[in-house]
NUDREN-428719 format. One record per residue: x, y, z of N, C-alpha, C in turn; residue in three letters; residue number from 0; chain. Coordinates in steps of 0.001 Angstrom, whole numbers, plus 500000, padded with zeros to 6 digits. Example, Ala and Ser with C-alpha at 12.3 -4.5 7.8 and 13.67 -1.06 7.14 Angstrom:
     n.X     n.Y     n.Z    ca.X    ca.Y    ca.Z     c.X     c.Y     c.Z  type  seq  mol
  513190  494310  507800  512300  495500  507800  513200  496700  507800   Ala    0    A
  512850  497750  507080  513670  498940  507140  512900  500030  507870   Ser    1    A
END
This chain:
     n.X     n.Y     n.Z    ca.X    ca.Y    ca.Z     c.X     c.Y     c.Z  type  seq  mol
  273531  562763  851661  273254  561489  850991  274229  561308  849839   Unk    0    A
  274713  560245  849448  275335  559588  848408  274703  558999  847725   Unk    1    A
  275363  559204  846302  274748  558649  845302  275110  556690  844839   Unk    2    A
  274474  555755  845320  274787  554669  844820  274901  554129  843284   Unk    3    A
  276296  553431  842882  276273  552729  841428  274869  552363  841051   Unk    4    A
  274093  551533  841623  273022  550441  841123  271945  551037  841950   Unk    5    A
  271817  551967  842539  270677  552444  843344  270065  554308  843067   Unk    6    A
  269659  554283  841988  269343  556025  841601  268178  556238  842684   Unk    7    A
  268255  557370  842861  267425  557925  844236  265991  558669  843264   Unk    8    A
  264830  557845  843905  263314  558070  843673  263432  559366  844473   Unk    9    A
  262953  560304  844204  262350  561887  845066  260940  561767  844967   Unk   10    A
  260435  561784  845722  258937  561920  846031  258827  562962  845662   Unk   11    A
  257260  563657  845651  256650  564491  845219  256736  565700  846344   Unk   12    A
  256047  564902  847884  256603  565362  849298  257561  566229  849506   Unk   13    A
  258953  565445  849017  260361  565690  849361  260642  567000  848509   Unk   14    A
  259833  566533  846995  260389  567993  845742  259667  569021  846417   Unk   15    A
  258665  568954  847177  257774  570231  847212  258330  570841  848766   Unk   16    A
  259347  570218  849658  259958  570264  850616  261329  571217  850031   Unk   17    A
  261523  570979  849395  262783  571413  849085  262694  572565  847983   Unk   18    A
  261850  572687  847198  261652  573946  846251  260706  575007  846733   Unk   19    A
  261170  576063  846536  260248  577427  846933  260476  578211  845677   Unk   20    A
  259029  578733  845183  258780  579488  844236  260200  580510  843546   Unk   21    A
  260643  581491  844989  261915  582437  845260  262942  581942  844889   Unk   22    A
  263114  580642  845743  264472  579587  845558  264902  579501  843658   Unk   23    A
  263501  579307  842992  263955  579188  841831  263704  579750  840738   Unk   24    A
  263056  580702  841292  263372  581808  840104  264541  582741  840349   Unk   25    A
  265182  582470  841459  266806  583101  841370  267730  582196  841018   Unk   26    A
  267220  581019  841017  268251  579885  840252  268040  579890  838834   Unk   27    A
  266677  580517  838579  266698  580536  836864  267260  581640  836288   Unk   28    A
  267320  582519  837292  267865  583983  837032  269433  584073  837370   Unk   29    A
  269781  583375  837993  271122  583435  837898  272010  582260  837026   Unk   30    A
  271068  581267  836250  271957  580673  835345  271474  579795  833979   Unk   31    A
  270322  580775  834126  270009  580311  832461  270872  581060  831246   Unk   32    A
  271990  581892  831692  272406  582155  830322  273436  581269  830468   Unk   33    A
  274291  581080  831126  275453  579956  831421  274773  578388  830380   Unk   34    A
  273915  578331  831623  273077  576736  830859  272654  576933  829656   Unk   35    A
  271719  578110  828953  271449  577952  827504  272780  577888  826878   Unk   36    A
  274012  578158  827295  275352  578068  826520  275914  576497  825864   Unk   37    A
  275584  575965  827708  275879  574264  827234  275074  573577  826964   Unk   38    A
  273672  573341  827372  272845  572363  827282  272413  572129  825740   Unk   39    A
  272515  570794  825421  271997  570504  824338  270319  569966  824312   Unk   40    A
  269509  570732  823507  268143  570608  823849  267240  570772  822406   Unk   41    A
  267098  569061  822095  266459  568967  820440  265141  569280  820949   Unk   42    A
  264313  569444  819525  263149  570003  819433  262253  568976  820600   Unk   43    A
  261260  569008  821586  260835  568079  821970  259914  566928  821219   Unk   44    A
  259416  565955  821377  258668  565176  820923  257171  564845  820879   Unk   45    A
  256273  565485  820202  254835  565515  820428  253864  564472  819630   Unk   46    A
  253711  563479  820530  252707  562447  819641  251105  562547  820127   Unk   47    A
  250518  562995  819353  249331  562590  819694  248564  561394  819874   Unk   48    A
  248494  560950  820842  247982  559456  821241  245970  559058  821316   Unk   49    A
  245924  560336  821155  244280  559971  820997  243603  561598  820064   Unk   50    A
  242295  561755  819881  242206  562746  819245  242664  564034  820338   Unk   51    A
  242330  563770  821868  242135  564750  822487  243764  564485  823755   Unk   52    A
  244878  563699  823358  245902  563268  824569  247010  563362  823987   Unk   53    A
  247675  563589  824539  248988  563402  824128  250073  563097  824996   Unk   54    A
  251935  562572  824297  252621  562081  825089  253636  563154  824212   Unk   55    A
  254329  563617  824889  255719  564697  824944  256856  563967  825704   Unk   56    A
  258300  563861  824795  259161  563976  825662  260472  564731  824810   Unk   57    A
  260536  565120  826219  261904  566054  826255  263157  566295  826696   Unk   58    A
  263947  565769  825599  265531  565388  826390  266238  566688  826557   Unk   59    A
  267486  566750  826831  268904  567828  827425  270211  566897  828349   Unk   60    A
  270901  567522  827080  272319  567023  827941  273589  567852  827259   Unk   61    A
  274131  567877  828820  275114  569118  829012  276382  568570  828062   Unk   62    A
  276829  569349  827505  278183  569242  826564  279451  570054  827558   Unk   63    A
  278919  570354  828985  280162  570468  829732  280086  570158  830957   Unk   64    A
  280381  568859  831119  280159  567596  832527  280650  568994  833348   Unk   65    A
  281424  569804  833505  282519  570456  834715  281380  571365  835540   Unk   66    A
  280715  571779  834557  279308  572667  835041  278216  572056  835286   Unk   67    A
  277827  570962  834359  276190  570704  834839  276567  569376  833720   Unk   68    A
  276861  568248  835127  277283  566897  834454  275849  566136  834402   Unk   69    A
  275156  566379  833586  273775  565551  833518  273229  565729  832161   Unk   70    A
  272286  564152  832282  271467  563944  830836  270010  564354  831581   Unk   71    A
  268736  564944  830829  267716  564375  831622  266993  564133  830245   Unk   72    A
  265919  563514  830971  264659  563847  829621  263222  563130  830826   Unk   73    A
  262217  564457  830508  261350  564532  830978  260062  564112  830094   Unk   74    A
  259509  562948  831032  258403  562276  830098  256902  562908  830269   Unk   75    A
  256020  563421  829510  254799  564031  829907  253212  563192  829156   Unk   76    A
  252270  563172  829847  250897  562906  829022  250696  564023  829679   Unk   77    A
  249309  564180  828248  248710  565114  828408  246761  564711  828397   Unk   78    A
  246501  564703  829247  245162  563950  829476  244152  565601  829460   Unk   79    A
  243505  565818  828813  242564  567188  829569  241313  566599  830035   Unk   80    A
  240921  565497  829449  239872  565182  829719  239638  564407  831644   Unk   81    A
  240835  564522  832304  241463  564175  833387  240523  564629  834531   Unk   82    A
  240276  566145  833676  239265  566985  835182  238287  566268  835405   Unk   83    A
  237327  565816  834756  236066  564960  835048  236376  563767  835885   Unk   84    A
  237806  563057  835999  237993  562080  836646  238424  562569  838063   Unk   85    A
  238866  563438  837978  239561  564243  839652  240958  563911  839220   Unk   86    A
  241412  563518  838171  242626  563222  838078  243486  564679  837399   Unk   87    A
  245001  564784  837235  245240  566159  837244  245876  565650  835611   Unk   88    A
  245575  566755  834652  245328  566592  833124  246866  566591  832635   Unk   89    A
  247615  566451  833650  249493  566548  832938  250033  565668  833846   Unk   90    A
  250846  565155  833276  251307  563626  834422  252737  563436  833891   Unk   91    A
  253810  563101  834721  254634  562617  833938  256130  562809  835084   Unk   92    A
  256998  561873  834449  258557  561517  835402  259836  562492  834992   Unk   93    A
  260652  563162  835522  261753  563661  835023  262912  562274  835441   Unk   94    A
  263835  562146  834454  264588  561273  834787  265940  561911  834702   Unk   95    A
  267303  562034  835605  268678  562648  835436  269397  561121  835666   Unk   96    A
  270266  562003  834464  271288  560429  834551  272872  561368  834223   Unk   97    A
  274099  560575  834934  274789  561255  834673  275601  561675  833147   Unk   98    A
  275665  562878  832938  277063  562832  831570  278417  562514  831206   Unk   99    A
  278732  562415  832720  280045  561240  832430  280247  559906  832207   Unk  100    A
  278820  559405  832989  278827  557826  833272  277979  557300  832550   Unk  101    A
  276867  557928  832448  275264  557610  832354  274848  556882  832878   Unk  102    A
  275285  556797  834367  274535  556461  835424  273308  556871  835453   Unk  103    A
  272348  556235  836026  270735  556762  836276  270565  557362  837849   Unk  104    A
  270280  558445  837830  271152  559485  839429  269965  559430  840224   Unk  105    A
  268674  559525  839791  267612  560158  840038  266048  560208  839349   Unk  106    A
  265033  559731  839286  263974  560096  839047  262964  560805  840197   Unk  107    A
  262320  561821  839305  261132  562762  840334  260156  563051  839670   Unk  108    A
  258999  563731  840235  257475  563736  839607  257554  564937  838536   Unk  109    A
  257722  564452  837428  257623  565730  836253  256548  566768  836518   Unk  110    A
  255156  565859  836989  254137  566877  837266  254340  568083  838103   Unk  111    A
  254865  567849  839645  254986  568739  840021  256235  569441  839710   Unk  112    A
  257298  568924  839258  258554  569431  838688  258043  570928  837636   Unk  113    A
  257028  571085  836396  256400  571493  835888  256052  572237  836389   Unk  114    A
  254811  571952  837056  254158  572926  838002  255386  574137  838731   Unk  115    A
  256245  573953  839366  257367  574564  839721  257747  575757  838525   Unk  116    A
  258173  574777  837474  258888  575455  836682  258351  576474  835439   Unk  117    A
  257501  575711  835363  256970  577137  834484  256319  578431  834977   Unk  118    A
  255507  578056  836163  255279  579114  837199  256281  580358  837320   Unk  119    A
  257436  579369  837634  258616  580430  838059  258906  580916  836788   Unk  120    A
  259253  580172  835808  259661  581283  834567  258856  582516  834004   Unk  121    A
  257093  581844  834559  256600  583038  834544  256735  584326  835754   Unk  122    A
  257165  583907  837215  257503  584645  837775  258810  585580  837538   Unk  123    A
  259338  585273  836779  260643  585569  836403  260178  586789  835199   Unk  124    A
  259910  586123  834417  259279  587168  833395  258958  588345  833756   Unk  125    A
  258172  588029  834744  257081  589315  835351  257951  590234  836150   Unk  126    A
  259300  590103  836530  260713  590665  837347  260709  591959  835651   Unk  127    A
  260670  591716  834853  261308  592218  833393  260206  592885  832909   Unk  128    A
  258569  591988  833214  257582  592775  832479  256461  593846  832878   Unk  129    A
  256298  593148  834201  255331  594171  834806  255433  595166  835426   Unk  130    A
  254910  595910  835487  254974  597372  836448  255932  597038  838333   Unk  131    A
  256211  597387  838421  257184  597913  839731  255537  598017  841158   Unk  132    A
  254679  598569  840735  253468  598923  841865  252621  597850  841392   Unk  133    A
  252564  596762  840650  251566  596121  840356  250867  595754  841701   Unk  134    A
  249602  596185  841671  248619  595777  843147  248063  594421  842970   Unk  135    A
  247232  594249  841557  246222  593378  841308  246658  592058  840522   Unk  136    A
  246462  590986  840684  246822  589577  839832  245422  589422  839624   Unk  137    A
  245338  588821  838014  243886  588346  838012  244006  587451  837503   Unk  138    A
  243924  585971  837906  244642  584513  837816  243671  583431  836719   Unk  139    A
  243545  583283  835892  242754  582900  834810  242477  581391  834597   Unk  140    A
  241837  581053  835282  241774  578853  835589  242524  578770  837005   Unk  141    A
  241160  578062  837245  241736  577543  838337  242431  576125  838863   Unk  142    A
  243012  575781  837972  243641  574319  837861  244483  574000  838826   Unk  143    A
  245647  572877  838330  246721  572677  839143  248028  573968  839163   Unk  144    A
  247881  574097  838264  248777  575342  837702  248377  576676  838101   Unk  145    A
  247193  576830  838685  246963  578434  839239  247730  578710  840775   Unk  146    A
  247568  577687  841712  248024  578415  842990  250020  578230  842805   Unk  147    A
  250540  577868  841908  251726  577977  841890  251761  579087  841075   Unk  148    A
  251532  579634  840116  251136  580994  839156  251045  581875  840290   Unk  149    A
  250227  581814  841004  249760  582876  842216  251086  583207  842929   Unk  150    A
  251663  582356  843362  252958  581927  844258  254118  582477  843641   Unk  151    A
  254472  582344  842289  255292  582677  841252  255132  584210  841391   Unk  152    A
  254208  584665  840794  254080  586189  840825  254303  587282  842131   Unk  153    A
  253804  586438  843085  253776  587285  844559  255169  586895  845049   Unk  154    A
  256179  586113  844414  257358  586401  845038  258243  587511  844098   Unk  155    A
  257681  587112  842930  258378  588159  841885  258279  589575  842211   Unk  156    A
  256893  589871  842382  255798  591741  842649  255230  591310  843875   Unk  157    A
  256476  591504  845275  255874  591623  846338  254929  592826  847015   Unk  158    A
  254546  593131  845758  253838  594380  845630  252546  594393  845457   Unk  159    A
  252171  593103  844755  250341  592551  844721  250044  592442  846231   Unk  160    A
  248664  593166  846061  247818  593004  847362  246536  592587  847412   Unk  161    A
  246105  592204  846060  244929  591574  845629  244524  590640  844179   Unk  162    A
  244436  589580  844644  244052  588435  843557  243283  587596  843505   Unk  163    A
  242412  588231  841840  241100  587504  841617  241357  586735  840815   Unk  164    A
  240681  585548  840813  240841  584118  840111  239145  584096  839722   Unk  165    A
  239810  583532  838161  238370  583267  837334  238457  581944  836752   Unk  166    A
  237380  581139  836835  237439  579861  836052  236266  579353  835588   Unk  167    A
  236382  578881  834680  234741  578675  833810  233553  577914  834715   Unk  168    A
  234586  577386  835630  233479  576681  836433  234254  577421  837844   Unk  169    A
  232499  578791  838181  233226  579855  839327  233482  578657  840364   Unk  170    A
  232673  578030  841266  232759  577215  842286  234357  576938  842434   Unk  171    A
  234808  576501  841738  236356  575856  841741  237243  577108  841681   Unk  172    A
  236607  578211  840999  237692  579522  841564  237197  579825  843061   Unk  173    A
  236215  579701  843775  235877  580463  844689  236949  579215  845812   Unk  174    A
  236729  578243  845536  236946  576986  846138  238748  577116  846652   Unk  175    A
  239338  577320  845399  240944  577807  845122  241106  579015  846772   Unk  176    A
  240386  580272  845858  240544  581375  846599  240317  581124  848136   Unk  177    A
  239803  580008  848738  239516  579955  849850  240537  578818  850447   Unk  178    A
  240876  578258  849571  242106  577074  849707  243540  578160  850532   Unk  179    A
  243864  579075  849586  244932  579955  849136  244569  580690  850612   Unk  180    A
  243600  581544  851150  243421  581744  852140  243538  581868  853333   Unk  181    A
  243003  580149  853522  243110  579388  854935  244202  578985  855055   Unk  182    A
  245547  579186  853728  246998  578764  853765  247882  578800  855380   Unk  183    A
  247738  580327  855763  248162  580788  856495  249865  581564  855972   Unk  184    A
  249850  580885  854382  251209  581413  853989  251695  582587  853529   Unk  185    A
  250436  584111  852850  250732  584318  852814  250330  585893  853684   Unk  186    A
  251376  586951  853071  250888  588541  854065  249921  588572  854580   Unk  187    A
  249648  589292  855725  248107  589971  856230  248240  591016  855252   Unk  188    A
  246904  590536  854706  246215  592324  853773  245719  591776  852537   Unk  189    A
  246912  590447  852225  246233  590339  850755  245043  589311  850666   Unk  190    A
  244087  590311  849244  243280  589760  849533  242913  588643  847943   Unk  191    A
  242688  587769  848510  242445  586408  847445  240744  585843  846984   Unk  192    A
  240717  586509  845986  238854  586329  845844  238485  585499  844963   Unk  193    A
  237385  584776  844515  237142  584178  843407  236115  585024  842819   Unk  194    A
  235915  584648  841169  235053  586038  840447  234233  585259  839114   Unk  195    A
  233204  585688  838802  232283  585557  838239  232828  585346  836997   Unk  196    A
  232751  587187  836012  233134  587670  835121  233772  588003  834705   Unk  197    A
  234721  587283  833874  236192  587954  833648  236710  588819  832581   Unk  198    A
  235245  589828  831937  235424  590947  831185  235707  591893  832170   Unk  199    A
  234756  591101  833390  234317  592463  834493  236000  593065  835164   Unk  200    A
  236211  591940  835735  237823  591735  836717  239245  592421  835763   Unk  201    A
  239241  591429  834190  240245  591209  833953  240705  592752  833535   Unk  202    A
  239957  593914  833283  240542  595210  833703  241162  595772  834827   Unk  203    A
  240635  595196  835849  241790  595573  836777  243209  595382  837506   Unk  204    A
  243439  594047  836427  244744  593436  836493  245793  594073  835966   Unk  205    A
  246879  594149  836576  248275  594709  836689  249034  593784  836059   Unk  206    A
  248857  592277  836246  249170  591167  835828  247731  590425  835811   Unk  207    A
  248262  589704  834317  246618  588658  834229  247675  587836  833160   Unk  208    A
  247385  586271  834365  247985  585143  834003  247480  584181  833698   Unk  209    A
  247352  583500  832801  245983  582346  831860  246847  580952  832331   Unk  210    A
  246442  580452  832851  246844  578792  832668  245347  577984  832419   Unk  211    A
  245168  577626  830897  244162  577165  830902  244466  575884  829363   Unk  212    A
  243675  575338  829242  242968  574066  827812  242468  575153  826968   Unk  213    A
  242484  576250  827051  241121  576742  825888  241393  577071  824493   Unk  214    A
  240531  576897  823701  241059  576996  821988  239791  578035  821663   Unk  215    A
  239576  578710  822639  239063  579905  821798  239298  581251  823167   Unk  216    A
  239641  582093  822988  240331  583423  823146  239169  583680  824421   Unk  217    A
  239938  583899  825657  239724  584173  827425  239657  585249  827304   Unk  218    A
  241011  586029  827154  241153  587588  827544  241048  588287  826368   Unk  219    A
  240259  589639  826563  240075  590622  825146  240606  591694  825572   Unk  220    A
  241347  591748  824539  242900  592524  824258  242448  594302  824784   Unk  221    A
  241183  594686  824616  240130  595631  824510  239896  596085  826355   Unk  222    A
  240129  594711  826749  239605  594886  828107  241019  595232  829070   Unk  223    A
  242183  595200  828501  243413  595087  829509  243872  596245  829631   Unk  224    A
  243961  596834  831028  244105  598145  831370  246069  598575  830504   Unk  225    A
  246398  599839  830611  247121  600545  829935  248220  599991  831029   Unk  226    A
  249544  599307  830954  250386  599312  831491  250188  597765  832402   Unk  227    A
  249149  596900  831455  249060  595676  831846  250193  594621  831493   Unk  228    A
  250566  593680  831974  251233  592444  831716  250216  591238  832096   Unk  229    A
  250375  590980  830739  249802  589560  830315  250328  588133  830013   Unk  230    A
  250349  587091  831058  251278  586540  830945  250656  585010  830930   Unk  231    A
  250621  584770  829347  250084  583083  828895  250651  582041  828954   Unk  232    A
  250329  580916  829562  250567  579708  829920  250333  578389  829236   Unk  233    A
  248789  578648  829174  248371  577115  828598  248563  576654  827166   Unk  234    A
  248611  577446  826191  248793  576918  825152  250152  576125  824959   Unk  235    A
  249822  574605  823908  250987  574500  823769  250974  574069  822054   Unk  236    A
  250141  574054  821604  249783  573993  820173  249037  574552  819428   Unk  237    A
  249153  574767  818263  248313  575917  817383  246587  575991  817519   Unk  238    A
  245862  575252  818033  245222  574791  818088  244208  575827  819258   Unk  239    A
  245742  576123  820035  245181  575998  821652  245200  578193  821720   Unk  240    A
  244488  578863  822469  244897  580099  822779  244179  580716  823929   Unk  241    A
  244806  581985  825000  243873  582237  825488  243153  583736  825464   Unk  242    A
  243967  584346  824594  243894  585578  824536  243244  585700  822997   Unk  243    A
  243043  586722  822324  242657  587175  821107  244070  587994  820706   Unk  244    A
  243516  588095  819077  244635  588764  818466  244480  590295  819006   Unk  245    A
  243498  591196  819663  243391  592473  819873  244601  592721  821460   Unk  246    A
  244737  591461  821560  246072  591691  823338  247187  591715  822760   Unk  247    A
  247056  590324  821654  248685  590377  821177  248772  591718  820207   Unk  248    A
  247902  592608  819751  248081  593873  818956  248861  594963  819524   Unk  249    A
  247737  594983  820734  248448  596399  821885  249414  595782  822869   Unk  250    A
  249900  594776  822708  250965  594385  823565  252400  594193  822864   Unk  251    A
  253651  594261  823565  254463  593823  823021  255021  592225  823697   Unk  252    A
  255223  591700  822468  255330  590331  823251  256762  589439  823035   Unk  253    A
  256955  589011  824329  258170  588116  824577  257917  586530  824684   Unk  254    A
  258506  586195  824554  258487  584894  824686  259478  583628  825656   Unk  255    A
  259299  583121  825817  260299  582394  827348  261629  581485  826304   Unk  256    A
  261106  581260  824657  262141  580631  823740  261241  581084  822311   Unk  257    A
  261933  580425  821556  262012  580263  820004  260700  579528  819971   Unk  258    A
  260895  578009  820462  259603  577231  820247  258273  577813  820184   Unk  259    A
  258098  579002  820946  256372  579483  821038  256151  580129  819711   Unk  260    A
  257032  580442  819086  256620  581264  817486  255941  579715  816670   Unk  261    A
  256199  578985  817003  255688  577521  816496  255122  576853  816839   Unk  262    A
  254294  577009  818297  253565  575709  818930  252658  576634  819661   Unk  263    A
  252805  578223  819725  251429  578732  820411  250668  579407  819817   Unk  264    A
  248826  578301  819956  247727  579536  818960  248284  580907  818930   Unk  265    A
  248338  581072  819924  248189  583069  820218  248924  583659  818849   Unk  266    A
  250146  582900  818921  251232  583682  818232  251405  583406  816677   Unk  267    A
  251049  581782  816377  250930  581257  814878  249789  582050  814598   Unk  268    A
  248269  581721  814813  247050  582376  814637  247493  584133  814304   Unk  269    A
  248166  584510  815470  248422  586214  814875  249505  586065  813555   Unk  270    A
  250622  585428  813421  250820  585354  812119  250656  585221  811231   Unk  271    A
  249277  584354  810891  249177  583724  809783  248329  584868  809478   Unk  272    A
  247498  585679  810412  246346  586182  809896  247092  587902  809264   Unk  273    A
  248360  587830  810267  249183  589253  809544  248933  589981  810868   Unk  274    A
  248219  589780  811944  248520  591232  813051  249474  591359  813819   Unk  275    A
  250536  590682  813109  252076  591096  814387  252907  590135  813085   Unk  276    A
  253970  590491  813076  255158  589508  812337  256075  588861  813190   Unk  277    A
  256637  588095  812775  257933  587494  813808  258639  588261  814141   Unk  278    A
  259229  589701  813069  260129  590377  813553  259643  591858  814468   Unk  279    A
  258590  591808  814771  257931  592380  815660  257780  591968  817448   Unk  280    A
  258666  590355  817495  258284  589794  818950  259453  590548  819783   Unk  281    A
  259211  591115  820796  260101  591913  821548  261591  591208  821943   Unk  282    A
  261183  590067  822215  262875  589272  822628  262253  587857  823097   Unk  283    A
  263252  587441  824082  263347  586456  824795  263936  586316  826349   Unk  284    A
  263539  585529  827178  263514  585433  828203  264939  585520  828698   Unk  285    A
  265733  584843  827921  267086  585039  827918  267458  586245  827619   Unk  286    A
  267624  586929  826589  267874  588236  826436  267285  589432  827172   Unk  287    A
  266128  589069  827916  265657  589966  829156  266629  589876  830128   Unk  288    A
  267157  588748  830632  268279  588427  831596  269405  589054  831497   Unk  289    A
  270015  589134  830278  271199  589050  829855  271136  590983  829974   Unk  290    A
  270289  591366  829200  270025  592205  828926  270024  593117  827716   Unk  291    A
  270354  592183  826694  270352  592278  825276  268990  593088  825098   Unk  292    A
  267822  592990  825203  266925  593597  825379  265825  593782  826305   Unk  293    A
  264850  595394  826084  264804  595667  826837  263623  595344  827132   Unk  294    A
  262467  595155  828048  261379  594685  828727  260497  595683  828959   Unk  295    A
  259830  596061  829653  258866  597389  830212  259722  598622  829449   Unk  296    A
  259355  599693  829147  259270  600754  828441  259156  602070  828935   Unk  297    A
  257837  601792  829712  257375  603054  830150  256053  602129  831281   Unk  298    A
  255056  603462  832323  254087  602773  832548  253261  601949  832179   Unk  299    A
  252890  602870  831110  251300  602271  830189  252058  601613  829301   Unk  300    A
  253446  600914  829237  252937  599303  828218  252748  598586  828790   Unk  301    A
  252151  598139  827252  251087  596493  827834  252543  595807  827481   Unk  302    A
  252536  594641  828161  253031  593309  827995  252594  591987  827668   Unk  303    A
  253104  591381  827177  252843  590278  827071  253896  588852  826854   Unk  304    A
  253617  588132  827916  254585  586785  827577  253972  585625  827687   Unk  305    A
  254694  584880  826343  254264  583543  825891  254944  582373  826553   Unk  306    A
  254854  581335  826917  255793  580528  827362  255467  578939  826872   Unk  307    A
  256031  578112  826655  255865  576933  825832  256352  575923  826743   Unk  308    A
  257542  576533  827767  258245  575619  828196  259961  574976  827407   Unk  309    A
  260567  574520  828628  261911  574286  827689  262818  573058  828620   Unk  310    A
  263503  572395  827870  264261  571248  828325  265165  572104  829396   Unk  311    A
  266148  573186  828675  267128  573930  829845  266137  574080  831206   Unk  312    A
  264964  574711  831253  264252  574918  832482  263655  573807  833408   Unk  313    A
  263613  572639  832657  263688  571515  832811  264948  570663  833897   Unk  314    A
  265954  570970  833317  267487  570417  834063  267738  570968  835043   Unk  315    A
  267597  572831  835437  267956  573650  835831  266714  573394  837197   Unk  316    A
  265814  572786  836776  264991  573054  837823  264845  571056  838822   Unk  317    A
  265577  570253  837805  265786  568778  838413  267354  568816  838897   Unk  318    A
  267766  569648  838312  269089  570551  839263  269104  570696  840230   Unk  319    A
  268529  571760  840698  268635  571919  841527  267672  571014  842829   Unk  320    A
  266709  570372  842390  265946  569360  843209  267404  568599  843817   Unk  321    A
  267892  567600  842941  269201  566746  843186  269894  567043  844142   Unk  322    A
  270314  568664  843627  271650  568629  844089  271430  568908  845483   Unk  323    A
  270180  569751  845612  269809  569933  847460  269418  568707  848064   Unk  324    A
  268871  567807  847610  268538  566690  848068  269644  566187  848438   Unk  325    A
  270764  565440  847731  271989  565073  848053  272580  565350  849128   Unk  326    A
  272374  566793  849266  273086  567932  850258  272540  567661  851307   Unk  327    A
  271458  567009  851622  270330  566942  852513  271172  565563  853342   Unk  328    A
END
């Protein structure tokens, strides 16, 4: 396909979810987020709160070297939580690419599932750096829109999980998931996908335990996470918000996917302010796990832990590569 002057190409939701695989892009994030964090220009994003409980985010990036990655984008988001009661899904929103030579308008696609994609994978990516090598068990924390791509993310990362329990405040909708995930047909014979009650009971036996959740008061206790766990948080995106307690972020060492989460996630402001970890105590960054500036896992028995906020580069890199296969198509 060609790109028309006066005609930017709509991508369906269909088409993005046709063309991206969990694998596909966490080796595209792994093979060029240090390149892209080099050029992309990526201001702080934009957070307005539009009601007491909603909000609207947007987030621009544009490349300062057309030769590599000739594009502007900026990805528009609401944030609805109150969404679940409607059946509607609580994050909504358009990625738009336009070019950096022309500023042509190249392309718009569904931010939602764009998202969904991408932070998944960065957490799958993470988990390449943080978790154990034998990890058996995932114990998947909400069962939202964001859990069966979390699930997906991890089991391409640790093709080594052979069992994953999903907990959500309302069990029905974990059991509901787990049986969704199932009847897939997508993935190994053996593994097994359960939904679970109690998640003091479960979340000890996780190898990896991944939170994508709304909650502003503390899911996982730091007390309960077995020796050589990786813990890997999602939902927060403001001080406000957390899912863990300060006793995970204590015995864990923690990374972060950027800079922004020392500033926009409960987990990590809340442990600062109160004094149980300092800034210069956070293990690295997602980038410097890559690069290899620093180092990730340790030994068996550390705990881990990674924060993720989200980022404009993961953003481009991941409407990147949508485009450019599409085109190709």
């Amino acid at each position: 396909m060609s790109s028309s002057s006066s005609s930017p190409f709509f991508i369906s939701t269909e088409t993005l979810c046709s063309i991206l695989t969990h694998k596909t892009l966490i080796d595209h994030f792994q093979s060029n987020l240090p390149k892209a964090s080099t050029f992309l220009q990526t201001p702080i994003r934009h957070h307005y709160s539009v009601s007491p409980s909603s909000s609207l985010l947007l987030m621009p990036s544009w490349s300062s070297s057309p030769s590599y990655l000739p594009y502007i984008g900026v990805k528009l988001v609401t944030h609805f939580p109150q969404n679940s009661a409607l059946n509607l899904p609580g994050v909504q929103g358009s990625y738009v690419l336009f070019s950096s030579t022309n500023g042509q308008t190249l392309a718009s696609m569904d931010s939602t599932e764009l998202t969904l994609y991408r932070t998944s994978c960065v957490s799958g990516l993470a988990s390449k750096y943080l978790a154990r090598d034998d990890s058996e068990v995932l114990v998947m924390v909400g069962a939202g829109a964001m859990a069966p791509h979390l699930i997906r993310a991890h089991l391409s990362a640790r093709p080594s999980l052979r069992r994953v329990l999903i907990w959500n405040r309302t069990v029905e909708k974990a059991r509901t998931l787990a049986q969704k995930l199932r009847e897939s047909g997508e993935f190994e014979e053996g593994l097994r996908i359960e939904g679970c009650e109690d998640l003091d009971e479960v979340v000890g036996f996780g190898d990896i335990v991944s939170c994508a959740t709304n909650s502003e008061a503390p899911l996982v206790k730091g007390e309960k996470l077995k020796l050589g766990a990786h813990l890997d948080l999602v939902g927060s995106f403001k001080p406000s918000m957390m899912e863990c307690d300060d006793d995970a972020i204590r015995r864990g060492t923690v990374f972060v996917d950027n800079e922004a989460a020392l500033v926009e996630a409960g987990e990590l402001v809340g442990a600062f302010e109160r004094g149980v970890i300092g800034k210069d105590e956070i293990g690295g960054d997602l980038l410097q796990l890559i690069r290899g500036d620093k180092i990730g896992r340790t030994s068996l028995e550390h705990i881990t832990v990674f924060k993720s906020v989200g980022s404009a580069v993961v953003d481009m890199l991941a409407a990147q590569l949508v485009y450019e296969t599409y085109i190709r198509g």
